[in-house]
C-alpha positions as CSV (number, residue, x, y, z in Angstrom):
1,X,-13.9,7.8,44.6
2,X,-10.7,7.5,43.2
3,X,-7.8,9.7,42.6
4,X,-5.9,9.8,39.3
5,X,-2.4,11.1,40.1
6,X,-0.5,13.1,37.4
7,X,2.8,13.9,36.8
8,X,3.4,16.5,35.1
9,X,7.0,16.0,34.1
10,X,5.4,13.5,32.0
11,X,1.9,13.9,32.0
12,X,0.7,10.7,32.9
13,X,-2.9,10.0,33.8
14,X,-3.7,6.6,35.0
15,X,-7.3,5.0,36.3
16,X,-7.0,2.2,37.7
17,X,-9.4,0.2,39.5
18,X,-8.2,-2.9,42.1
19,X,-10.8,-5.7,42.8
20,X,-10.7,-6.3,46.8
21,X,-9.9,-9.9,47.3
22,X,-11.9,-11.8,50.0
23,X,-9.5,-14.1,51.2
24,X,-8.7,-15.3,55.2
25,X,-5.4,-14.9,56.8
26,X,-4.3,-16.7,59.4
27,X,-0.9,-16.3,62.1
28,X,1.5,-18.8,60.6
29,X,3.7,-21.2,62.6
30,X,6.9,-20.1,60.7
31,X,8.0,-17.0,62.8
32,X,8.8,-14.1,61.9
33,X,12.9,-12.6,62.0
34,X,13.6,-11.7,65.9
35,X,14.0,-7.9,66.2
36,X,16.2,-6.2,69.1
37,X,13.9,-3.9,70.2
38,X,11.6,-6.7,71.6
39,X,11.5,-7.4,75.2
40,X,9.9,-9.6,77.5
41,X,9.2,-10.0,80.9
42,X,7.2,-13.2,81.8
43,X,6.4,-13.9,85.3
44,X,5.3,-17.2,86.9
45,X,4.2,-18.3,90.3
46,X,3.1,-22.1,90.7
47,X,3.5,-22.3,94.5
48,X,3.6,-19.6,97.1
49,X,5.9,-19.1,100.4
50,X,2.4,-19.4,102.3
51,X,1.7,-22.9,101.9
52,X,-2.1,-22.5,102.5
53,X,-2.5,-20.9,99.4
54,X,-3.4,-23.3,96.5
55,X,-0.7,-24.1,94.1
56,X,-1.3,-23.5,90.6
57,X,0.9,-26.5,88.6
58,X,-0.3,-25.0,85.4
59,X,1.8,-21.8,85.4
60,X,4.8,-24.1,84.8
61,X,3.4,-24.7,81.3
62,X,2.6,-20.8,81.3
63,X,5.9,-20.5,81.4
64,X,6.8,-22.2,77.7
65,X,3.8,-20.9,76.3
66,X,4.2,-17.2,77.0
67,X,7.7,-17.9,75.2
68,X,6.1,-18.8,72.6
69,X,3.9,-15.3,72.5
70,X,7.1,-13.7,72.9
71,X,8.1,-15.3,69.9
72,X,5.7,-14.6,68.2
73,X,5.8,-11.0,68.7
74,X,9.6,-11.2,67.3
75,X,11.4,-11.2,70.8
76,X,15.1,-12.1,71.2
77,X,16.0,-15.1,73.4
78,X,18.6,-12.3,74.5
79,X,15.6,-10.2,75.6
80,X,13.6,-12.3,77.4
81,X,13.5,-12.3,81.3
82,X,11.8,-15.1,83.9
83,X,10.9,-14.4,87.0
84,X,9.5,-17.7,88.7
85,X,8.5,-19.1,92.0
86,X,11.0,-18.0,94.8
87,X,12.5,-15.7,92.4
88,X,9.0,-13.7,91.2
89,X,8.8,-12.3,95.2
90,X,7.3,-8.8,94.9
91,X,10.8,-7.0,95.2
92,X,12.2,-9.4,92.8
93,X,9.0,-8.0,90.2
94,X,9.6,-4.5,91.3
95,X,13.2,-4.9,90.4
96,X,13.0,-6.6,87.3
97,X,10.6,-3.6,85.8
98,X,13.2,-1.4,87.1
99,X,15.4,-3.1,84.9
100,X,13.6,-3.1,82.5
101,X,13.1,0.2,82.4
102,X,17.1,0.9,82.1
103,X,17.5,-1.2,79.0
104,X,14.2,0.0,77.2
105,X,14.9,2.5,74.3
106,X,12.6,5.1,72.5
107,X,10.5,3.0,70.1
108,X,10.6,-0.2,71.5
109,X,8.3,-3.0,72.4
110,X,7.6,-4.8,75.4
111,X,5.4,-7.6,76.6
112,X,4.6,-8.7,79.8
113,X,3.1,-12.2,81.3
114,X,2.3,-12.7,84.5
115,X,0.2,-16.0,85.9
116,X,-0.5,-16.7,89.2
117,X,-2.6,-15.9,91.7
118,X,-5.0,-12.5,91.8
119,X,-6.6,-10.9,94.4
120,X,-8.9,-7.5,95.7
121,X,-8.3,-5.9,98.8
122,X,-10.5,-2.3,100.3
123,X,-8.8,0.9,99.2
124,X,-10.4,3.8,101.0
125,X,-8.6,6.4,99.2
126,X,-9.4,4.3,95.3
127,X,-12.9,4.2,97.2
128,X,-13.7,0.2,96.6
129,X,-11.6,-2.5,95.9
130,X,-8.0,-2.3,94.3
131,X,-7.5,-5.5,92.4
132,X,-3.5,-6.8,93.2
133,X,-1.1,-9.3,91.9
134,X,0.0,-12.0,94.4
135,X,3.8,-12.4,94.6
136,X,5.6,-15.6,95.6
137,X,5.9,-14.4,99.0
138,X,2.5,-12.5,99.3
139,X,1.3,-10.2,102.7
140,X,2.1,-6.7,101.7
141,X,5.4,-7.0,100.8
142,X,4.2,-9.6,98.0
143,X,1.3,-7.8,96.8
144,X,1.5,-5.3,94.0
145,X,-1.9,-3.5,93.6
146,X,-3.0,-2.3,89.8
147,X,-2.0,1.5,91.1
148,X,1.5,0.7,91.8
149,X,2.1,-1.4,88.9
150,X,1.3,1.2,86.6
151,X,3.1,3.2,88.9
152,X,6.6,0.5,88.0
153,X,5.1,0.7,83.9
154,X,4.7,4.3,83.8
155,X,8.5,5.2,82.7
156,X,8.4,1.7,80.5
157,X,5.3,3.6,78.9
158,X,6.1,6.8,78.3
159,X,9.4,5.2,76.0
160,X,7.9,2.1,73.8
161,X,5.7,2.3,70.9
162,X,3.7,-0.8,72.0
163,X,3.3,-2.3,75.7
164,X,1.2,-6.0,75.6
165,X,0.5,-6.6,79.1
166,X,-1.1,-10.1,80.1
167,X,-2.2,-11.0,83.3
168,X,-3.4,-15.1,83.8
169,X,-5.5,-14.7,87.1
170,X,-8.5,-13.8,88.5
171,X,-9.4,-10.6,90.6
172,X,-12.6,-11.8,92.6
173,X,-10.9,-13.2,96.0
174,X,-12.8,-16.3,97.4
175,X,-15.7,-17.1,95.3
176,X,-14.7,-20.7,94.8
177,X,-12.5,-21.3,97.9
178,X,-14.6,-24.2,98.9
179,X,-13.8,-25.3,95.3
180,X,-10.1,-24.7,94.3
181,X,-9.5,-28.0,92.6
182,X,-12.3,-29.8,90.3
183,X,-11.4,-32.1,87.8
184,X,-12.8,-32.0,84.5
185,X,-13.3,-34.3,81.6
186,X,-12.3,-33.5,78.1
187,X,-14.6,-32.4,75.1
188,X,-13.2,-34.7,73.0
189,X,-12.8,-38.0,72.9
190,X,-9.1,-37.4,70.5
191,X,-8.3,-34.8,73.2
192,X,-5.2,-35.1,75.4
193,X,-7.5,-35.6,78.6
194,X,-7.6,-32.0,80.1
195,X,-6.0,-31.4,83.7
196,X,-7.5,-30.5,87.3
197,X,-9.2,-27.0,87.1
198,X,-8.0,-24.6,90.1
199,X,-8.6,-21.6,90.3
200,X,-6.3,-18.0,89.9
201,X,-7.3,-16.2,93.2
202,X,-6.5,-15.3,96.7
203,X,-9.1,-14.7,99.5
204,X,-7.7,-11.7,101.5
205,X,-10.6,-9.5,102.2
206,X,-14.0,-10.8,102.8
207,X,-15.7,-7.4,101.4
208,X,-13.9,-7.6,97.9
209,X,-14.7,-11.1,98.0
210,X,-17.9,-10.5,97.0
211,X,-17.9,-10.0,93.0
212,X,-21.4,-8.0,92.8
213,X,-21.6,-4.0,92.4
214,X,-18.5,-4.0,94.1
215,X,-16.2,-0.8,92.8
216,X,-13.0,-1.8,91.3
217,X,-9.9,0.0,90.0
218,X,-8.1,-2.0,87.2
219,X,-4.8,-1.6,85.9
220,X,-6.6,0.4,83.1
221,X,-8.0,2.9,85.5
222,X,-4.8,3.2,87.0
223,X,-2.4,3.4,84.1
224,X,-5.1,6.0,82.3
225,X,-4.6,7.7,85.7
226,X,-0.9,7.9,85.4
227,X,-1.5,9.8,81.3
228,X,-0.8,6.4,79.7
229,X,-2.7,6.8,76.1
230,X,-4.6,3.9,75.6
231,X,-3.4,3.5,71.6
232,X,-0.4,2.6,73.2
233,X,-1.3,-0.1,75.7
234,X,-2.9,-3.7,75.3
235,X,-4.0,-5.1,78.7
236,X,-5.4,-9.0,78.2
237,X,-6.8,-10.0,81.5
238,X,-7.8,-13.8,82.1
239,X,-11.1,-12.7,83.8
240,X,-13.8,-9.8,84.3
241,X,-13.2,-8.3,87.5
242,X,-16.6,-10.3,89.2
243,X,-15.0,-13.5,87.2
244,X,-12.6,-16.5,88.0
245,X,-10.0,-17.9,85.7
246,X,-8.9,-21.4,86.0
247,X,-5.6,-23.4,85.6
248,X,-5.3,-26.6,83.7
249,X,-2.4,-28.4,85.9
250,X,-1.6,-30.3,82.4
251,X,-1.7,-27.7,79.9
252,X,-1.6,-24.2,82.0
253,X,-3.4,-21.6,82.2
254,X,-6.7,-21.1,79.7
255,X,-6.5,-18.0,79.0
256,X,-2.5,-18.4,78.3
257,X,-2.8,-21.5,76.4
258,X,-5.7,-20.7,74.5
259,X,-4.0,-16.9,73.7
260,X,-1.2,-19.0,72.5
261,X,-3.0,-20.7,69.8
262,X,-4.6,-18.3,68.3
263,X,-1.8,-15.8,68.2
264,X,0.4,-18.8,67.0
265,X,-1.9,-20.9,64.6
266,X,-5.5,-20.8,64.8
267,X,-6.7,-16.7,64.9
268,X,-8.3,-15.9,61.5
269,X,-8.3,-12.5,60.0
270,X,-12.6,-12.0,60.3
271,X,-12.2,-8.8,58.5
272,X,-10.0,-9.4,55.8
273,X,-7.9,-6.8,56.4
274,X,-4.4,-8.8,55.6
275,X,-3.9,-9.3,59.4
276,X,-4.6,-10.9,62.4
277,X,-6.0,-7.9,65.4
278,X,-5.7,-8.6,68.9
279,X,-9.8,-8.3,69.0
280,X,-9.6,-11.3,66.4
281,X,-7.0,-13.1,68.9
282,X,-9.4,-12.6,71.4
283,X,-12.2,-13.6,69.9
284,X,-10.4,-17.0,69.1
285,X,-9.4,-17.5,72.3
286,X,-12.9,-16.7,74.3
287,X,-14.1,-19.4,71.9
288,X,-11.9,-21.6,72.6
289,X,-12.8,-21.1,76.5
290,X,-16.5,-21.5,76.2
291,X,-16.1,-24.8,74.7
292,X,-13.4,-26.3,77.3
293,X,-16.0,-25.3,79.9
294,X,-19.4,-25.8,77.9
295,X,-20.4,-29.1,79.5
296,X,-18.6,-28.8,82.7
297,X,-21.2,-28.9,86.0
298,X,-19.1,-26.7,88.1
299,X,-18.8,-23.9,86.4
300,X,-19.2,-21.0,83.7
301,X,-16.7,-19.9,81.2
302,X,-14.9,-16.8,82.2
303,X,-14.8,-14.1,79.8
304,X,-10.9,-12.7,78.7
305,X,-11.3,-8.8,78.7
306,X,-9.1,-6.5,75.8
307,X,-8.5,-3.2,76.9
308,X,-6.7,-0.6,74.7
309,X,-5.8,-1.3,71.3
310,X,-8.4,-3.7,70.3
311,X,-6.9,-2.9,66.7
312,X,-3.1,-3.8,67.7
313,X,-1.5,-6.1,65.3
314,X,1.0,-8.1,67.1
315,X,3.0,-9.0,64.1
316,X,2.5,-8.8,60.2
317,X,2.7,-12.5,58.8
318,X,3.5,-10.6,56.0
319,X,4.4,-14.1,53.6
320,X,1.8,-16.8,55.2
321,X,-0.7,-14.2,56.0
322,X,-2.8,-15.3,53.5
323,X,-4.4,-18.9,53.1
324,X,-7.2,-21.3,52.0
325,X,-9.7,-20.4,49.6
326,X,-12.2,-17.1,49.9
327,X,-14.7,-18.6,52.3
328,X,-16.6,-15.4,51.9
329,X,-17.7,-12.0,50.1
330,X,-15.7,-9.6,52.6
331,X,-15.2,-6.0,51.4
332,X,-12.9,-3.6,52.8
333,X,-13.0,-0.2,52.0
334,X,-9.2,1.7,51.3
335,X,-10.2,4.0,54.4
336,X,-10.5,0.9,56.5
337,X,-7.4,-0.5,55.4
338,X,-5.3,2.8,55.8
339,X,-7.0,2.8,59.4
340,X,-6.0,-0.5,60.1
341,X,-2.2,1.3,59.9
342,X,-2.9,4.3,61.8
343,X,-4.2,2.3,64.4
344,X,-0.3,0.9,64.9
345,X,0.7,4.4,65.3
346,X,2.5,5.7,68.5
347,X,0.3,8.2,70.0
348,X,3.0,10.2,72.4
349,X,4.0,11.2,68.2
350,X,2.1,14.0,67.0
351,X,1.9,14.8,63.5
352,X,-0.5,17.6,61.8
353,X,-1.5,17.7,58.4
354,X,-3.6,20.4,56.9
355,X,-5.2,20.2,53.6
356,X,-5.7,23.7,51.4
357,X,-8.5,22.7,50.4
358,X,-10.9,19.8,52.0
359,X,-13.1,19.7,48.7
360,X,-12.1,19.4,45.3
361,X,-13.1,20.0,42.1
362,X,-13.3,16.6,39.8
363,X,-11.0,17.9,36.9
364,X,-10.0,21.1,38.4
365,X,-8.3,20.8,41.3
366,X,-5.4,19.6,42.9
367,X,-4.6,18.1,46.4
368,X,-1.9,20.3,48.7
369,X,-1.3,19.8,51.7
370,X,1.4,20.2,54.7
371,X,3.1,17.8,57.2
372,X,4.3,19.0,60.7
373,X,5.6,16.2,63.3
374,X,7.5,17.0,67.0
375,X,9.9,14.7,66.5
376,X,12.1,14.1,63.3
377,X,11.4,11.4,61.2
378,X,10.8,10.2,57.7
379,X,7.1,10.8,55.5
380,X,5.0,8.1,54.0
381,X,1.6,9.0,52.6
382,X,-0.5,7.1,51.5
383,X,-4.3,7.6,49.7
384,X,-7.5,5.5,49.4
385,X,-9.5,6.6,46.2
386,X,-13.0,7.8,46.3
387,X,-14.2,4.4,44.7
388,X,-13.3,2.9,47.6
389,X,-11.1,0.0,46.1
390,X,-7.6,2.2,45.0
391,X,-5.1,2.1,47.5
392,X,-1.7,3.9,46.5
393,X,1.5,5.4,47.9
394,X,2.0,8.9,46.9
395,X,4.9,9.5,48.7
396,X,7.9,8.6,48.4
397,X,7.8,8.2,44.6
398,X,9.7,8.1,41.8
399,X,10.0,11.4,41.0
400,X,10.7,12.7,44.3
401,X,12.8,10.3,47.2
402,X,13.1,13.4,49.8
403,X,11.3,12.6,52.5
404,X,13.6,12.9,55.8
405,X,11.3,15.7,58.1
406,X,12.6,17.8,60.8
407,X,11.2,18.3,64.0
408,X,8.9,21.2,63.7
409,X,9.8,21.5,60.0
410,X,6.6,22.3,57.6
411,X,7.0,20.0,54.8
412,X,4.8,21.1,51.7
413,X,3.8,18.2,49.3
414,X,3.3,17.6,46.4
415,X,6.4,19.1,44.9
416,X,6.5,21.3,41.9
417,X,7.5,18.1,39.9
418,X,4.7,16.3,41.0
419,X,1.0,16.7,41.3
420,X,-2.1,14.8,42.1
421,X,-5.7,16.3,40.7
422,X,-9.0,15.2,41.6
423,X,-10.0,13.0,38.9
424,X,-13.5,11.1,40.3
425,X,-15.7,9.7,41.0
426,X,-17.5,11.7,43.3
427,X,-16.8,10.8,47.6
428,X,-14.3,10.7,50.0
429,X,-10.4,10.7,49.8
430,X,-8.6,9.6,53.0
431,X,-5.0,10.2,53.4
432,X,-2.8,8.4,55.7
433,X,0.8,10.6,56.3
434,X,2.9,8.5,58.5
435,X,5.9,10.0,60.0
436,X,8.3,7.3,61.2
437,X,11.5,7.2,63.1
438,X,13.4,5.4,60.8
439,X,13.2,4.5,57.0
440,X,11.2,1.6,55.4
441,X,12.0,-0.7,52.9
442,X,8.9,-0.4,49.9
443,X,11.2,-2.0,47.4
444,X,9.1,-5.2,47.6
445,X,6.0,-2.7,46.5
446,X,7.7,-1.8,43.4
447,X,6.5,-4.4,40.8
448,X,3.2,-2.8,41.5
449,X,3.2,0.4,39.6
450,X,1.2,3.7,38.0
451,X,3.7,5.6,37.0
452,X,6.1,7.1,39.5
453,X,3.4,6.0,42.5
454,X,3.5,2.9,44.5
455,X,-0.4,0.9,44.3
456,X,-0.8,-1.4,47.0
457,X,-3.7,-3.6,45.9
458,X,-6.5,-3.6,48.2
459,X,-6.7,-7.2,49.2
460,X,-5.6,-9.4,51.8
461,X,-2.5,-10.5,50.1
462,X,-1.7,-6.4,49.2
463,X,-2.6,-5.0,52.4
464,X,-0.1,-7.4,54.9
465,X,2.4,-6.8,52.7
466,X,2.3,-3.3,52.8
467,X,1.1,-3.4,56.8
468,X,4.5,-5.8,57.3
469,X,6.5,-2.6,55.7
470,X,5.0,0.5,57.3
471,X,5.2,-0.6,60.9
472,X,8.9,-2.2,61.1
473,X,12.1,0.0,60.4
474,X,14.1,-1.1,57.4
475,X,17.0,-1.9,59.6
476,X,15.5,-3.6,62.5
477,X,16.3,-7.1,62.2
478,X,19.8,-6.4,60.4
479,X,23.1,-6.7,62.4
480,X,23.1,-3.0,62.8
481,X,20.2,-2.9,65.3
482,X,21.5,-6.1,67.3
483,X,23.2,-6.3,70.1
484,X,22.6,-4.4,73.3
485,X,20.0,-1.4,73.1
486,X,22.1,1.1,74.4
487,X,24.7,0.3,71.4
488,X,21.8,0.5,68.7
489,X,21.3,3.7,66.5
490,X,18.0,4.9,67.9
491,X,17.1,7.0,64.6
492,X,17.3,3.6,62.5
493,X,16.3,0.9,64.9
494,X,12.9,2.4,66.4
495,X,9.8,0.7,64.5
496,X,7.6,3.4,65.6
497,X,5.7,5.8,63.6
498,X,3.4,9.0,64.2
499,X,0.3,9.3,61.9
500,X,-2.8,11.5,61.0
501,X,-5.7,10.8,58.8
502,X,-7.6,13.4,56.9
503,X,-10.1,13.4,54.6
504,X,-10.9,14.9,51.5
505,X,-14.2,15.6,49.3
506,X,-14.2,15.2,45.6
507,X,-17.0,17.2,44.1
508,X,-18.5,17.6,40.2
């Protein structure tokens, strides 16, 4: 169905219908402006103090490509830290995400790599195994279970909008100790011959060696423990927890490498949404791992595991987003596309919006509603028409450029000089209200008009354009937001958002 907004300072009725566009986007190698409030902490061990631990030559290469990721997600050189070898020691990690913590502001992003080695040791109180990083210098000192490092990410957490965390290594102790170096051949014949595989992990206890119905808790359990909302975390790991990862000594880690790639270059937008998900990076990159290890005799492909946001979009390639030629019929309705944006929202914001009526008469009636958010902010709503196609931004509009919302203030919409009636076809309205912490910049929307509202045409091309504007502040990558984070004005830098979606029935 589709809503036909009228104004009626002017009394303007429009109907128009947008064609969805099934095109396939793709992560472009031109990145994107760096924004200050990125951070990265990238951790890499490639040898251990305990020399009878294998050495992993690979997570040397990690190092450049997790840079890259970093990159990628809009990162500052500035605001990247490495930790490696001697200096990635578990008090040198501990300290670091204190650090970390300190210079962290409301709103920002952070990403965290870490490759080296894994392991499981017996928790009696976790009841099973507690699966651990290994630290340069290992023993105790060097190991930092998945409880306390959501323990060090909890404060980090409960201040960014977004928190990537990747972890290269594997979980399942010593299930291939007698095997910790295999070469392998390549796949193809035009290939840069692929390196020695070794594995990611660290026999410490024989029990949680075993990988079969053994109980774990992963840094998902733990951080979900802690009150962590999962909306606002994205945990890659290398492995399942009964799995092994390997390291390529030529080309690093698979997981990293291959996560690199696709992120970078070679992910394709499946849905045609206008961007690139981390479930679609994922999928690339498992791909990619089945076919380095399709014909090798020793062993199986390992299988990279998303927890979280499945639907995070690491970064709106809002100009290359879209390319090559529809490959395709993909449809996507303007309630999947809105959802696409509510699922960047921050969900420590919370935002109500209640409808006056949740079914409307076609002709008749008109949509009201009222917006209520705990922190100040700025409103943005947008609407997906009944006929499933029209996409359009009700507010701010022409007619009415007042959107800044206090906290706990009830902000009534429309306006008395504005109004939008239920004008068919019969189904369901969705409504996006977004309430961000700083303004957005939708003058790039405004060659695409009905009357004093915004449309944002429902295809690829439309919706990273408008995805690109929504989830980053206006101001972000301007000279007013660089610079050191305490120094930045919080209320224009932040990129996040709250959101709510309702629904609404148009009847005859």
């Amino acid at each position: 169905m589709k809503f036909k907004p009228v104004c009626l300072l002017l009394g303007l009725w429009f109907g128009t219908v947008m064609t969805l566009a099934a095109q396939t986007a793709t992560a472009s190698d031109a990145l994107l402006p760096a924004r200050s409030n990125r951070h990265a902490l990238i951790i890499t061990v490639s040898r251990y103090a305990n020399t009878q631990l294998p050495e992993l030559p690979g997570a040397r290469v990690d190092k450049q490509s997790a840079t890259q990721i970093a990159q990628a997600l809009q990162v500052p050189t500035e605001n990247i830290q490495y930790l490696e070898d001697e200096q990635a020691t578990g008090d040198g990690i501990r300290q670091a995400l204190l650090e970390l913590t300190q210079r962290v502001q409301e709103g920002d992003r952070v990403y965290i790599h870490f490759s080296g080695h894994g392991t499981r040791n017996p928790d009696t109180q976790a009841g099973g195994c507690v699966e651990a990083l290994l630290a340069y210098d290992g023993a105790a000192q060097g190991t930092i279970s998945n409880r306390e490092m959501a323990e060090n990410l909890n404060a980090i957490t409960r201040k960014t909008d977004k928190l990537f965390v990747m972890i290269d290594a594997c979980h399942s102790g010593g299930v291939v100790q007698a095997a910790t170096s295999v070469r392998t051949r390549s796949l193809s014949e035009k290939a840069e011959p692929e390196g020695m595989l070794r594995a990611r992990s660290a026999a410490i206890s024989l029990e949680c060696a075993r990988p079969v119905n053994i109980k774990t808790r992963s840094l998902e359990t733990e951080t979900a423990a802690k009150g962590v909302l999962s909306q606002d975390i994205i945990h890659v790991s290398a492995s399942r927890h009964n799995e092994i990862s390997f390291d390529d000594e030529r080309k690093g880690g698979l997981a990293t490498q291959f996560m690199r790639d696709c992120m970078l270059r070679e992910a394709r937008d499946l849905d045609g949404s206008g961007a690139v998900s981390m479930e679609e990076i994922r999928q690339c990159a498992q791909g990619k791992i089945d076919r380095r290890l399709a014909k090798d005799p020793s062993f199986k492909a390992h299988h990279l595991v998303l927890n979280g946001n499945a639907g995070f979009v690491p970064a709106w390639f809002s100009k290359d987003a879209v390319a090559g030629s529809v490959s395709e019929k993909l449809t996507l309705t303007g309630e999947q596309a809105l959802r696409q944006m509510f699922d960047q929202r921050d969900a420590k914001r919370q935002v109500n919006v209640n409808v006056s009526q949740d079914q409307l008469i076609i002709g008749r009636d008109a949509l009201e509603f009222s917006v209520q958010s705990d922190r100040p902010g700025y409103v943005y709503v947008a609407l997906a028409g009944s006929d499933n196609q029209s996409l359009y931004m009700l507010f701010p509009n022409d007619l009415d450029q007042d959107n800044q919302l206090a906290a706990g203030q009830i902000l009534h919409l429309p306006r008395a000089n504005w109004r939008v009636k239920a004008s068919g076809p019969e189904g369901q309205d969705s409504l996006l209200v977004l309430v961000a912490d700083a303004p957005r910049n939708l003058r790039a929307l405004q060659k695409n008009r009905a009357g004093p509202f915004v449309v944002s045409l429902n295809d690829a091309s439309g919706r990273a354009q408008l995805g690109a504007l929504m989830t980053a502040s206006e101001f972000g990558a301007s000279p007013v937001c660089s610079g050191s984070s305490q120094a930045r004005p919080k209320s224009l830098c932040s990129d996040a958002y709250g959101a709510k979606m309702v629904t609404i029935r148009e009847v005859k």
